[in-house]
C-alpha positions as CSV (number, residue, x, y, z in Angstrom):
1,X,151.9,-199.2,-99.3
2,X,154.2,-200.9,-96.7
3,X,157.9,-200.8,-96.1
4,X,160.4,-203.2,-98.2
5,X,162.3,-205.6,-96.2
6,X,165.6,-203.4,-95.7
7,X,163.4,-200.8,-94.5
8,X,161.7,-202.7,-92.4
9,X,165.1,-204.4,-90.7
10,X,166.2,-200.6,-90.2
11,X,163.6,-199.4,-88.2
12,X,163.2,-202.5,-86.2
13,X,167.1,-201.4,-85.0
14,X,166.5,-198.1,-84.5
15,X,163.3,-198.8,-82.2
16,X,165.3,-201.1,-80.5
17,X,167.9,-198.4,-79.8
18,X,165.6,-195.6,-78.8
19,X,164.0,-198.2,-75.9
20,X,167.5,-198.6,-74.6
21,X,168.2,-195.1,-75.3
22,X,165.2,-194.0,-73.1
23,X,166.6,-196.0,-70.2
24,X,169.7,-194.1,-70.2
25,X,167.7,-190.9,-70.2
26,X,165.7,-192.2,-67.3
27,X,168.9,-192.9,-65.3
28,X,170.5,-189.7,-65.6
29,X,167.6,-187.8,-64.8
30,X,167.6,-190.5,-61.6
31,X,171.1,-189.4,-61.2
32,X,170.7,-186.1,-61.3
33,X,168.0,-185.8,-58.7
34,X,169.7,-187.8,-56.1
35,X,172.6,-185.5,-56.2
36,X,170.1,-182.9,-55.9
37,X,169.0,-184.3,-52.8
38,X,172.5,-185.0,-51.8
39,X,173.1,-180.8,-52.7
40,X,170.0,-180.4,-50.7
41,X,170.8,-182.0,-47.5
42,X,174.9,-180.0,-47.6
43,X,172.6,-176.5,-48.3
44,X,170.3,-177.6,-45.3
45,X,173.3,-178.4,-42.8
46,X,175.6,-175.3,-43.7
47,X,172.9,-173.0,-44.6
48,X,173.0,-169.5,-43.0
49,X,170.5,-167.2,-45.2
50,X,166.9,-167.1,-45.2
51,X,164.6,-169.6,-46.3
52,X,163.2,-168.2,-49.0
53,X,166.8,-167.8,-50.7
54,X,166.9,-171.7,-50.0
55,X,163.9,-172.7,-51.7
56,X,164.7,-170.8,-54.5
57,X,168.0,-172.3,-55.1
58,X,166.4,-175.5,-54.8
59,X,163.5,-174.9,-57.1
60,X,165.6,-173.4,-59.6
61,X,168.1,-176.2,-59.9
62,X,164.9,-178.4,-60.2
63,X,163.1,-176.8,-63.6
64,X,166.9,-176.6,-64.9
65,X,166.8,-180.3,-64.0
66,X,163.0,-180.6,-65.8
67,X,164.1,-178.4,-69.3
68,X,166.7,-180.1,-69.7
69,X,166.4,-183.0,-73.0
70,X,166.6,-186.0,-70.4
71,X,164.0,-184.5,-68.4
72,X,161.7,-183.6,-70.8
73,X,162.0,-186.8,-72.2
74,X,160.9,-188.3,-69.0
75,X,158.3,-185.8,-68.6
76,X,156.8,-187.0,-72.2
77,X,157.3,-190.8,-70.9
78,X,155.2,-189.7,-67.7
79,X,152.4,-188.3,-69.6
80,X,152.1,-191.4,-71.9
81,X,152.1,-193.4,-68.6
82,X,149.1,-191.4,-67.5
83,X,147.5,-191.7,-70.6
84,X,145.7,-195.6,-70.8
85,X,144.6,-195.0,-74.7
86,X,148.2,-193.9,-75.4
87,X,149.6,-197.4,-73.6
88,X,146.9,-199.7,-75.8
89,X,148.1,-197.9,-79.1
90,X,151.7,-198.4,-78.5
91,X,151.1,-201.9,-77.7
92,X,148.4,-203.0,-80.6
93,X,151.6,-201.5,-82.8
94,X,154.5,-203.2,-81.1
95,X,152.1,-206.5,-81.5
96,X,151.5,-205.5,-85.4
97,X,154.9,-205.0,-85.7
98,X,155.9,-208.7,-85.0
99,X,153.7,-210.0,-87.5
100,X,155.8,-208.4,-90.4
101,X,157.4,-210.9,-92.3
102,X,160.8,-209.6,-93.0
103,X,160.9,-209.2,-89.6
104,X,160.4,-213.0,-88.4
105,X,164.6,-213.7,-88.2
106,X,165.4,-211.1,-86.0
107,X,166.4,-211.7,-82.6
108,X,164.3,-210.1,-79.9
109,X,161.4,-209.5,-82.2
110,X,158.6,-210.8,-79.3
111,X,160.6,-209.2,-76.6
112,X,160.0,-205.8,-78.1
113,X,156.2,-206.5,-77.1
114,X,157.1,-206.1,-73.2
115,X,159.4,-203.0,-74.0
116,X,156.9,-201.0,-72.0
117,X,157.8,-203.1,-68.8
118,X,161.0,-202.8,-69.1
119,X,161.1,-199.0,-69.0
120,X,158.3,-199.1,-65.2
121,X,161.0,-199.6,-63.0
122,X,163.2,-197.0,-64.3
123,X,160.1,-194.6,-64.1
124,X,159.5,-195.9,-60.8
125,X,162.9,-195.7,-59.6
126,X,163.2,-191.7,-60.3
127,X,159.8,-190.6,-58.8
128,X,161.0,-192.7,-55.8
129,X,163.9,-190.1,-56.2
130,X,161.4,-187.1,-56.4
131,X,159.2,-188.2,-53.9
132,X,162.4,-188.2,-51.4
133,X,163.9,-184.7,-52.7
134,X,159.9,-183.6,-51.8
135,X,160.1,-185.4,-48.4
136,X,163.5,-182.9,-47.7
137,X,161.8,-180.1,-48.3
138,X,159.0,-180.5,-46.3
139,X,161.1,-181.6,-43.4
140,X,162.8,-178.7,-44.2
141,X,160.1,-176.5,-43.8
142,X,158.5,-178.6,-40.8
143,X,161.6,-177.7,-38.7
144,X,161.9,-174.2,-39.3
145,X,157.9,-173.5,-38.4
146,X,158.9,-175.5,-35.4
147,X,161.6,-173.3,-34.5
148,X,160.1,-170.4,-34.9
149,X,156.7,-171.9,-33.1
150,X,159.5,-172.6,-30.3
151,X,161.2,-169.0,-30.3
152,X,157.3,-167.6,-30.0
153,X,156.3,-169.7,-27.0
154,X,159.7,-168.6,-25.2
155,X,159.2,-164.9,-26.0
156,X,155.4,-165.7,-24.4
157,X,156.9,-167.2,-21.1
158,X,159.1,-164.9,-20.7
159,X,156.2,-161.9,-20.6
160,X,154.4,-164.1,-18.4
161,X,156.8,-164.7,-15.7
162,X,157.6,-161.1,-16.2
163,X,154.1,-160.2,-15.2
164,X,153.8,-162.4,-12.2
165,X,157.5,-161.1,-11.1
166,X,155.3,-157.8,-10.7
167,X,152.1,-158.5,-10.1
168,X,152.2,-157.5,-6.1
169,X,153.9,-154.3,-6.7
170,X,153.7,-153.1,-10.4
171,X,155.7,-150.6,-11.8
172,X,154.8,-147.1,-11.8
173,X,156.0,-146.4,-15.3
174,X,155.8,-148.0,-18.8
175,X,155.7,-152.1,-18.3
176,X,157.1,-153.1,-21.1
177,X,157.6,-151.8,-24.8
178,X,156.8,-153.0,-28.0
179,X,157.6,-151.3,-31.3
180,X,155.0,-150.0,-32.8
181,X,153.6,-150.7,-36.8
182,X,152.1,-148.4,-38.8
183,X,149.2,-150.1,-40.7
184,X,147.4,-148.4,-43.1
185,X,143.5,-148.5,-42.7
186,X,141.4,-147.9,-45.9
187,X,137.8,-148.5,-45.7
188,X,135.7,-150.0,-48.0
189,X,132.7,-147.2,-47.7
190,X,135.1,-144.7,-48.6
191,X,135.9,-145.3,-51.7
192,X,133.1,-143.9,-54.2
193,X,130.3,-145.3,-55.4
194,X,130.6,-146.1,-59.4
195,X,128.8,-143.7,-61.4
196,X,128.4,-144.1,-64.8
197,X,129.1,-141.6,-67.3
198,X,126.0,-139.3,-68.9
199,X,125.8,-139.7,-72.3
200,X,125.1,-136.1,-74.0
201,X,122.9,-136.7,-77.4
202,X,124.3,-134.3,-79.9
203,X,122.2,-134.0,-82.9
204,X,124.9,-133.4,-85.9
205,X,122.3,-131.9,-88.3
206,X,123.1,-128.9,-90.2
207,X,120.2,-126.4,-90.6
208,X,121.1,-124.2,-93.7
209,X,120.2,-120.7,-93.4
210,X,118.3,-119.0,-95.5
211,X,120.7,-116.0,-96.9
212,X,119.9,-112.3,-94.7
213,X,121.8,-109.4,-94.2
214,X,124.0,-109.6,-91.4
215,X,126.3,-107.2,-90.6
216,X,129.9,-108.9,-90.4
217,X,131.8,-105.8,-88.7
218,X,131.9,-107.5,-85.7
219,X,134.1,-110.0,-87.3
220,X,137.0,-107.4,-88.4
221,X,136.5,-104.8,-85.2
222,X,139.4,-106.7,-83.3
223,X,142.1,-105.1,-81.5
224,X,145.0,-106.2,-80.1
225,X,146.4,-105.3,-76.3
226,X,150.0,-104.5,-77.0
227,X,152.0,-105.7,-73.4
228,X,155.0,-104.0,-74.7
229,X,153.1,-100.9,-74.2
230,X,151.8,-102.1,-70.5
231,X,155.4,-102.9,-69.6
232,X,156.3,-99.0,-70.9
233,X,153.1,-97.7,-68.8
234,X,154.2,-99.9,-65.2
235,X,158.4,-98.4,-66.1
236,X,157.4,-95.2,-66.5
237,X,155.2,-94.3,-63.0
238,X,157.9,-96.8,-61.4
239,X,160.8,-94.6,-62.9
240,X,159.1,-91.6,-60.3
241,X,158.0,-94.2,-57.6
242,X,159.9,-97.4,-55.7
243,X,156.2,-99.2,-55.7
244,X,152.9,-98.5,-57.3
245,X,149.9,-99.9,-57.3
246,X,147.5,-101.1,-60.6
247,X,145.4,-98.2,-59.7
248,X,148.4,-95.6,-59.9
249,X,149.7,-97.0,-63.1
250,X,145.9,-96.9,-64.5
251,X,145.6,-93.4,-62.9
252,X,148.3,-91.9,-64.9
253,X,147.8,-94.3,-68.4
254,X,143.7,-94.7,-68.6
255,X,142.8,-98.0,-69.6
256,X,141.9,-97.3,-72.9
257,X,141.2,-100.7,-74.3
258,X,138.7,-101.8,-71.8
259,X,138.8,-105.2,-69.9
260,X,141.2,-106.9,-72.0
261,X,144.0,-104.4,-71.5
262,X,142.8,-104.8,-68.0
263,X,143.3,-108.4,-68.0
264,X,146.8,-108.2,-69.8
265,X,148.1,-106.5,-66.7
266,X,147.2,-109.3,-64.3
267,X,148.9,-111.8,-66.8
268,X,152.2,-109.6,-67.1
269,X,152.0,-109.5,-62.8
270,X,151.6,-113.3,-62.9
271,X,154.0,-113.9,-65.3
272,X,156.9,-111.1,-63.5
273,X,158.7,-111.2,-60.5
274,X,158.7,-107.8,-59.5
275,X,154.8,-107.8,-59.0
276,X,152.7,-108.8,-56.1
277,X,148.8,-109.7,-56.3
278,X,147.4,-109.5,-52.8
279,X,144.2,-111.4,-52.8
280,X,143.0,-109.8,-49.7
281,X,142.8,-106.2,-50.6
282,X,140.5,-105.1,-53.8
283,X,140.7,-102.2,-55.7
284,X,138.0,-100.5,-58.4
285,X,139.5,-99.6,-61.7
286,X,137.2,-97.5,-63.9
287,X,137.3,-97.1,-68.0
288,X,135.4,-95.2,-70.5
289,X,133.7,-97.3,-74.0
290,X,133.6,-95.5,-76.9
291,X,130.1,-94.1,-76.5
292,X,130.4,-92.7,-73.3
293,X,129.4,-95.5,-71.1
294,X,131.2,-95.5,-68.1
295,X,132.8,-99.0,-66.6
296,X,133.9,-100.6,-63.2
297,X,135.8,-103.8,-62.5
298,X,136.8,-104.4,-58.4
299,X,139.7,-106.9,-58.7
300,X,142.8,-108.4,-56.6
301,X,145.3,-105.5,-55.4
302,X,148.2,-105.6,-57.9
303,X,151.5,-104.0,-56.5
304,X,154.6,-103.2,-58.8
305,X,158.1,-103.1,-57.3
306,X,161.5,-101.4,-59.0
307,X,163.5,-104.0,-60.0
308,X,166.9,-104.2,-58.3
């Protein structure tokens, strides 16, 4: 199916208008990058910050320049320029396009053929604009490494003629003075090796036992070390005394739950501020089991202090 003549007339006028509405695009992205360049050489002249805040300024009023709808319209126009299979298309249409019957009164209908030439100079006019705006910012980077290049070879002559001021009687002190920088060294044979990680097979089998007698008392013979009752023990001999030892406190209260009321009183001197473990004296602390047995445990010197 193919347009009706109306139709036809319409969108002849409307690609008419875009081609001259690309041109106008075109020249105010042209516009806008000379006074760019125009901004660029008034930052350059009266500029007193670093360089870095110049370039950005610069760059960043260019990509605001590039988003904007006239610039990405010239961007897409750029792109089809680059492209030579985009180009033919357009053309083989524009040439279909004045073939079209309904067409064949209107004015301008071969020119729209050599649209494509018309919109080359405009293109060529703004990159001409870029390409300057580049040219700036080289220069301006050009002069600056030449003035710095410049402030380095004066700071070099003057050491030099510094050196051959002295050189038949030198100083008996320091020379001259630099400051100093910290750099930090790190090696690359100190850091470790990779090692990969060991992989542990674990068989998750279940081996059902057959059913035997085994005596579960074990499971309900717990006990519990009341620290309540520790705290009343350490009170108590310090009520008599300003300091005591573990020993004295187990002296006059016998450790009658074994190693784990033994270990409850290292967790109430850790956890307290009136107790002191001294790591470099030992003490032997003695209990009884049930059946008799007789048990010894040397550990850390715990010392328990009044509180004020």
């Amino acid at each position: 199916p193919v347009m009706s003549g109306p139709e036809a007339v319409d969108h002849f006028h409307q690609l008419t208008t875009q081609a001259k509405d690309l041109l106008a695009d075109f020249r105010e992205v042209e516009a806008n990058f000379r006074k760019l360049d125009r901004n660029l050489r008034e930052q350059i002249s009266m500029w007193d910050g670093s360089q870095g805040d110049l370039l950005e300024s610069i760059f960043s009023s260019q990509q605001d320049i590039s988003g904007s709808l006239q610039g990405r319209t010239f961007q897409g126009f750029w792109d089809y320029l680059m492209s030579p299979q985009l180009r033919s298309e357009l053309h083989e249409l524009l040439d279909r396009a004045t073939q079209i019957e309904a067409l064949a009164q209107q004015d301008g209908l071969q020119s729209i053929t050599s649209m494509q030439n018309d919109w080359l100079p405009a293109v060529e006019q703004t990159q001409a604009t870029v390409r300057q705006l580049s040219a700036q910012i080289r220069r301006l980077l050009d002069d600056k490494v030449f003035l710095e290049n410049k402030r380095i070879m004066a700071l070099i002559r003057n050491i030099e003629s510094s050196a051959v001021a002295v050189r038949t009687s030198p100083p008996s002190g320091p020379f001259a003075e630099l400051p100093g920088h910290d750099i930090p060294v790190a090696l690359p044979f100190e850091r470790p090796l990779y090692e990969p990680s060991r992989q542990v097979a674990i068989h998750d089998g279940v081996d059902v036992a057959e059913d035997l007698d085994v005596d579960a008392d074990a499971l309900f013979t717990q006990f519990h070390v009341d620290a309540h009752r520790l705290e009343a023990n350490i009170d108590s001999v310090l009520a008599e005394a300003g300091q005591a030892t573990l020993a004295d406190v187990t002296d006059a209260f016998p450790l009658s739950q074994g190693l784990a009321e033994l270990v409850t009183y290292f967790q109430l001197a850790t956890e307290s501020t009136w107790a002191t473990i001294d790591s470099d004296r030992s003490q032997t602390l003695s209990w009884t089991l049930p059946d008799g047995s007789l048990r010894e445990a040397t550990v850390d010197q715990i010392i328990f202090v009044r509180p004020s």
